[in-house]
C-alpha positions as CSV (number, residue, x, y, z in Angstrom):
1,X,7.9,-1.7,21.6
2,X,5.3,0.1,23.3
3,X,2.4,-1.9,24.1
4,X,-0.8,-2.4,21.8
5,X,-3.9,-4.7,22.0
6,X,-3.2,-6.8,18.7
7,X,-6.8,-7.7,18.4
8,X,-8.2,-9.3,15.2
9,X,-11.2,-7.9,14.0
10,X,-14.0,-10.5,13.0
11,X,-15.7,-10.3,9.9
12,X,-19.4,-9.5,11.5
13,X,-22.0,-7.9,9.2
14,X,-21.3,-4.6,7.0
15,X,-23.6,-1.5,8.0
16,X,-26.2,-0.2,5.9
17,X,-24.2,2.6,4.8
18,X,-21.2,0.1,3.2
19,X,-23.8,-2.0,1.7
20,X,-25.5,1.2,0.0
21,X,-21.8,2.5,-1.3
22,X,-21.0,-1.3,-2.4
23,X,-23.8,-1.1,-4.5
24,X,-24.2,2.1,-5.8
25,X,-20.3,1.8,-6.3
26,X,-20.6,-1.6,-8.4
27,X,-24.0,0.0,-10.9
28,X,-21.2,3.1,-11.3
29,X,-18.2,0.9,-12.1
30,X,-19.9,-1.4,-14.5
31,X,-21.5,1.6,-16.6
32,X,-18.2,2.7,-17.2
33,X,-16.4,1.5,-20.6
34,X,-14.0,-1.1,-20.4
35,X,-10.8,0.2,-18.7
36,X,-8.2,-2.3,-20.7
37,X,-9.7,-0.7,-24.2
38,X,-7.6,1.7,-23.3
39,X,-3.8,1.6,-23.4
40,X,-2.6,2.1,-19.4
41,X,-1.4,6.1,-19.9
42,X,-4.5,6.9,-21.1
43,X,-6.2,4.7,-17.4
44,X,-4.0,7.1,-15.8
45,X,-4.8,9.9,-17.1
46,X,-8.8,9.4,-16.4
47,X,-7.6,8.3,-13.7
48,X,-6.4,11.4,-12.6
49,X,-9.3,13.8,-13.6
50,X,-11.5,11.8,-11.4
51,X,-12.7,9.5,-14.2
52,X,-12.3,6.0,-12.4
53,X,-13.3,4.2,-9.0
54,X,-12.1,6.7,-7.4
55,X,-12.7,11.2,-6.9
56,X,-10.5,13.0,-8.3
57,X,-7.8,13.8,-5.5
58,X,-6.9,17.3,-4.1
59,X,-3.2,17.9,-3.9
60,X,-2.0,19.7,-1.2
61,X,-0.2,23.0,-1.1
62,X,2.1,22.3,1.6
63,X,3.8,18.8,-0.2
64,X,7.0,19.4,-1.7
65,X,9.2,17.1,-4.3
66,X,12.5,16.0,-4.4
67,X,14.6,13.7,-6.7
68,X,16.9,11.4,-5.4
69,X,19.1,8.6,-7.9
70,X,18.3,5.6,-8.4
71,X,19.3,2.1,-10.6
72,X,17.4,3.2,-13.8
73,X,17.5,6.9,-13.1
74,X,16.0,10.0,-11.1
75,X,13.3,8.4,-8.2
76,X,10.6,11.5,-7.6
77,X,9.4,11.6,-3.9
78,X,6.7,13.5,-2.7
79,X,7.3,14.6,1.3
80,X,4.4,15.8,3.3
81,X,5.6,16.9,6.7
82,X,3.4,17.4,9.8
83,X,2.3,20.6,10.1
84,X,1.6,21.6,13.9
85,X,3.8,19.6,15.8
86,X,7.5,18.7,14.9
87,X,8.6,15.7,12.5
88,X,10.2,12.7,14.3
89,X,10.9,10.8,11.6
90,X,9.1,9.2,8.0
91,X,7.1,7.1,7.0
92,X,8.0,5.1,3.5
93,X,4.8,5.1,1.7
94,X,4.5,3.2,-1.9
95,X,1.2,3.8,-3.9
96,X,-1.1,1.3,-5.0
97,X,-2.2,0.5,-8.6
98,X,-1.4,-2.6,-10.0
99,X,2.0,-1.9,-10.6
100,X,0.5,0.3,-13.3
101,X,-1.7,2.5,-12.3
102,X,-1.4,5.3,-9.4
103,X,0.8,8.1,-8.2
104,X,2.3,9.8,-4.9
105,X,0.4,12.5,-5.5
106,X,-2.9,11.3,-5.2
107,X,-3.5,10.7,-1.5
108,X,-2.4,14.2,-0.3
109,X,-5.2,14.2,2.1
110,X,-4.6,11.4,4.1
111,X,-1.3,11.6,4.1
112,X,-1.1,14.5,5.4
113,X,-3.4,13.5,8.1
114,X,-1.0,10.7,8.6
115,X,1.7,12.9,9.3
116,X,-0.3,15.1,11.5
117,X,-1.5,12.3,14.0
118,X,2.2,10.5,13.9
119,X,4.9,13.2,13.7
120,X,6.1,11.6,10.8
121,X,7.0,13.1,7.3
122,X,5.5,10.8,5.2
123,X,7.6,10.3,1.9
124,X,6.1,8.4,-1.0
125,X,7.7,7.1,-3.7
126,X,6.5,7.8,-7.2
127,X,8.3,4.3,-8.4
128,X,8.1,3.7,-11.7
129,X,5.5,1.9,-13.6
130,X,4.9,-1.1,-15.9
131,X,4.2,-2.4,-18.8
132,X,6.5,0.7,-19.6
133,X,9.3,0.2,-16.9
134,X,8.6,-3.7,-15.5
135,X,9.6,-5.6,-13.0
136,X,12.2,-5.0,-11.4
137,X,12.1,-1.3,-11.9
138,X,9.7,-0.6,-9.7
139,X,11.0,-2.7,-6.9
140,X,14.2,-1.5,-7.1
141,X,13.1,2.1,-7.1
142,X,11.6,1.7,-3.4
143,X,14.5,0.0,-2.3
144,X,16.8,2.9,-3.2
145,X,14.4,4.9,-1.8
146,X,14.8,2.8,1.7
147,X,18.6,2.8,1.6
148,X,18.0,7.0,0.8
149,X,16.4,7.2,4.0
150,X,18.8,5.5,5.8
151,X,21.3,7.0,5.3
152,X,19.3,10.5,5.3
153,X,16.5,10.4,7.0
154,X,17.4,10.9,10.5
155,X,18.8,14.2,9.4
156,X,16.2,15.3,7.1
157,X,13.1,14.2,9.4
158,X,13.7,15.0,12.5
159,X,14.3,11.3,14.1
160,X,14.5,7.8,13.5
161,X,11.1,6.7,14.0
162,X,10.4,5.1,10.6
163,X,7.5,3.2,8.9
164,X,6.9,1.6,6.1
165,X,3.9,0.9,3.8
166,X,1.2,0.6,1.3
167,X,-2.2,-0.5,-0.5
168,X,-3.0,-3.1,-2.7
169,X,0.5,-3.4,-4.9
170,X,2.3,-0.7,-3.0
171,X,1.5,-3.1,0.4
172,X,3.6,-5.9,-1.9
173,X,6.0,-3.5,-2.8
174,X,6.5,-2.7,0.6
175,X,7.2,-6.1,1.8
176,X,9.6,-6.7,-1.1
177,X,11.3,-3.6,0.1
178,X,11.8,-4.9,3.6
179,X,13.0,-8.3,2.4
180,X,15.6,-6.7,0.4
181,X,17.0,-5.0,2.9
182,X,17.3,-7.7,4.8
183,X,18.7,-10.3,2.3
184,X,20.7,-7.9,0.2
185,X,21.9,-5.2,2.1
186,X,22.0,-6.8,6.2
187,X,19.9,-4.1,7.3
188,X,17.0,-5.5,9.5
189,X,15.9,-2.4,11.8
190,X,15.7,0.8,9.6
191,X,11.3,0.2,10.0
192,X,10.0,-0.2,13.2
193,X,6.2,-1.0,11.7
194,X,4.5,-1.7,8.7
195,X,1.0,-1.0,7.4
196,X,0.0,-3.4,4.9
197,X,-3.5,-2.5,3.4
198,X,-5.3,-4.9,1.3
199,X,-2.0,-6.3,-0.3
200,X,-1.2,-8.3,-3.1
201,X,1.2,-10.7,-1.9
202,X,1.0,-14.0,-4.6
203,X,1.3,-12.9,-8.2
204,X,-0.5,-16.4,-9.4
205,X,-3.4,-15.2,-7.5
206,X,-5.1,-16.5,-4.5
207,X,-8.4,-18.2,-4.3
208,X,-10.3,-15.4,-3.1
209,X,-8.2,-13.1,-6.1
210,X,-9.1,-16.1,-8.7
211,X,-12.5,-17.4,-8.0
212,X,-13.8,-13.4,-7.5
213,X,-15.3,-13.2,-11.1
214,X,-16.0,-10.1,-13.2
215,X,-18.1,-7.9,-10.4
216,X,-16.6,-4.8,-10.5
217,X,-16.0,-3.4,-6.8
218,X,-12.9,-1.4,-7.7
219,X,-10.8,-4.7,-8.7
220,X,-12.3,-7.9,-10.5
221,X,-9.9,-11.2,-11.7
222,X,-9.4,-9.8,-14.7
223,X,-7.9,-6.8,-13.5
224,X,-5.4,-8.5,-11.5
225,X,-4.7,-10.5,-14.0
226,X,-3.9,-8.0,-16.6
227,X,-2.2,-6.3,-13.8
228,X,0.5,-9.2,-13.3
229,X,1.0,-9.1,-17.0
230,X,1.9,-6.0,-17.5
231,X,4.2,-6.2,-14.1
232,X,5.7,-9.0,-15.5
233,X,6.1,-8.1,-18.9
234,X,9.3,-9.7,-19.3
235,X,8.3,-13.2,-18.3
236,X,9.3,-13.6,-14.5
237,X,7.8,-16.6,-12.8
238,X,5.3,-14.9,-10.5
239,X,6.1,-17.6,-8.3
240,X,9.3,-15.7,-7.5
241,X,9.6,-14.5,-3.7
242,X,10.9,-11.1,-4.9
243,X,7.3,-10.9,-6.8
244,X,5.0,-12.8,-5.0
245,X,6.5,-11.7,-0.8
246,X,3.6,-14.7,0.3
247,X,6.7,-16.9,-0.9
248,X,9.5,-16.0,0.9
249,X,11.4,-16.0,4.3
250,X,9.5,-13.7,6.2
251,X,11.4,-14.3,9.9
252,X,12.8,-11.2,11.6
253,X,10.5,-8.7,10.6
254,X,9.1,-6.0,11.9
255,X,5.0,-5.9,13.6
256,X,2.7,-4.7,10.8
257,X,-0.8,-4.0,10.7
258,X,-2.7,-5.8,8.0
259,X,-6.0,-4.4,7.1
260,X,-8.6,-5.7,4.0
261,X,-12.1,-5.7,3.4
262,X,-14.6,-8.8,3.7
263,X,-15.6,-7.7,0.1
264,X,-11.8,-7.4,-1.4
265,X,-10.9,-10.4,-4.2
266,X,-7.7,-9.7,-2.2
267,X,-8.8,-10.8,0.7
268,X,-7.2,-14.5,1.1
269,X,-4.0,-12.6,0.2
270,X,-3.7,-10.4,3.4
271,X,-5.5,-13.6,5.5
272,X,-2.8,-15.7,4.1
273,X,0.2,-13.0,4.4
274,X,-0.8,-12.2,8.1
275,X,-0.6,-16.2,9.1
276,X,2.5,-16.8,8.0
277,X,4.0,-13.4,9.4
278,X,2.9,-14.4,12.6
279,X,3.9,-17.8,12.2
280,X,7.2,-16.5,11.3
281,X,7.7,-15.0,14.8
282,X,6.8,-11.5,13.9
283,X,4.0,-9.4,16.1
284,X,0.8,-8.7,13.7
285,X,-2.6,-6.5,13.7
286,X,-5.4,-7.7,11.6
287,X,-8.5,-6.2,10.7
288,X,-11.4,-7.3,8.5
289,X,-13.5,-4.7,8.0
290,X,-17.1,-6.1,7.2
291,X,-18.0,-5.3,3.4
292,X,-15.3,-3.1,3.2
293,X,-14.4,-3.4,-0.7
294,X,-10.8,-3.2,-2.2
295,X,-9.2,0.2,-0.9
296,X,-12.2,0.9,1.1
297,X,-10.2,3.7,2.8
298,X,-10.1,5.7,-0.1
299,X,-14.1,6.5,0.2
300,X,-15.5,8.9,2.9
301,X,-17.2,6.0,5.1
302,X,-17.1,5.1,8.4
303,X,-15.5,2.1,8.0
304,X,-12.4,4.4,6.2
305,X,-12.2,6.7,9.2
306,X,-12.5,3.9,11.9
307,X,-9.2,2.1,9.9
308,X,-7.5,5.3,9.0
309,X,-8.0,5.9,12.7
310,X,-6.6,2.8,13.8
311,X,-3.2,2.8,11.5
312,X,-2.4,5.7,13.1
313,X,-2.7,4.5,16.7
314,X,-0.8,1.6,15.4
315,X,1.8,3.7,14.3
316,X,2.0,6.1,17.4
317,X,1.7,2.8,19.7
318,X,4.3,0.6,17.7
319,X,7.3,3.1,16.9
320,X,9.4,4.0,19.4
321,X,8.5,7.1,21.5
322,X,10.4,10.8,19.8
């Protein structure tokens, strides 16, 4: 592994400009109606047009789709290659959402910059999505996705310098992903990194997830709450390692860069995932971003270009060299 100052961030003090988004972000949010009066396509769909926490996202002309199977079906993925320097290999990304919400094709922009700054084609899964398709399809469509690339990828990107990883449930989904591999398949190398932002790793919900209340800074309790029931539709125990990665056996994994915001009710989760990944023997990157709220990188603030910045250095520092 190349060499790379693994440096925790402290908290410190947000800047004026994240304090004026926070709150001009929350008075937005809370005028809006209720998101769960609505049945979950119809969140999508608004969703989509731009009608949420979050701009409507520009798709790119240069991403491409392909289909590949899967356990309950056709698996979409969406491939964004570099443009101005040759591919070297993929990085796995899984969208976040709840589970529920969310699709591949609504981070074209930084994904693409992604590839750009890495040399790697970044390929995200658009798994399917609960309370429609439940756990496990969802899992189980990223892990056919992973045992797609390896057998694949090397051929279709250029290399084998691959990544993995996601926000918020597609950071859990992620983990799950890499813990299958391992347990059910013996395959313990395929991902040389892993970015992990703002994850939800423990389905009963941490303390920061549980005590946050009902503000509204892109995620509240109740969101996550209604977001593990509709996951979970068919009455797993959340305490399950496979649902909640906190859980499980995390020895002999890759070095992943876990990132969150001080102002994220998923904050104890990535605090509590990065420990024990560490104190599992694995090599970890951790940075708290003062008042960064939940997804913070999807906002144009300095706080999202300094992290978007420093996933990629993590990436080009971490994987092998092309």
């Amino acid at each position: 592994m190349a060499a790379y100052d693994f440096t925790n961030t402290s908290f410190g003090q947000a800047t004026e400009e994240t304090r004026d988004f926070n709150r001009d972000l929350l008075r937005r949010l809370t005028l809006l109606p209720d998101q769960w009066s609505y049945p979950p396509s119809v969140i999508r769909e608004r969703r989509a047009e731009g009608l949420g926490p979050f701009p409507r996202p520009p798709r790119s002309p240069d991403a491409r789709e392909i289909e590949i199977d899967g356990p309950h079906g056709k698996v979409r993925l969406r491939l964004l290659a570099p443009k101005n320097r040759p591919s070297t290999g993929a990085y796995l990304h899984i969208h976040g959402g709840g589970w529920t919400l969310g699709a591949a094709d609504e981070q074209d922009p930084r994904l693409g910059e992604l590839a750009e700054a890495t040399g790697l084609t970044v390929v995200s899964c658009d798994y399917r999505l609960a309370p429609e398709h439940p756990y496990p399809q969802g899992p189980d469509d990223c892990e056919a996705t992973a045992l797609w690339l390896q057998r694949e990828g090397a051929g279709l990107f250029g290399g084998t310098r691959f990544a993995i990883g996601g926000e918020s449930a597609g950071a859990n989904l992620a983990v799950t992903t890499v813990l299958r591999l391992r347990d059910g398949h013996g395959i313990s190398g395929l991902f040389g990194a892993a970015v992990l932002v703002c994850g939800c790793y423990d389905l009963r919900l941490t303390p920061s997830a549980r005590n946050w209340g009902d503000a509204k800074l892109v995620l509240n309790t109740r969101d996550l709450t209604m977001f593990a029931r509709h996951y979970l539709a068919h009455g797993q125990d959340p305490a399950t390692p496979d649902v909640s990665p906190l859980l499980a056996n995390l020895a002999g994994l890759m070095p992943a860069h876990f990132v969150v915001g001080s102002e994220d009710p998923l904050l104890d989760d990535t605090l509590f995932m990065e420990a024990r990944w560490r104190a599992a023997g694995n090599s970890t990157d951790l940075a708290v971003h003062p008042g960064g709220c939940h997804v913070f990188q999807h906002f144009d603030l300095e706080i999202a270009r300094a992290s978007n910045l420093a996933i990629d250095r993590f990436l080009n520092a971490t994987l092998s060299p092309a």
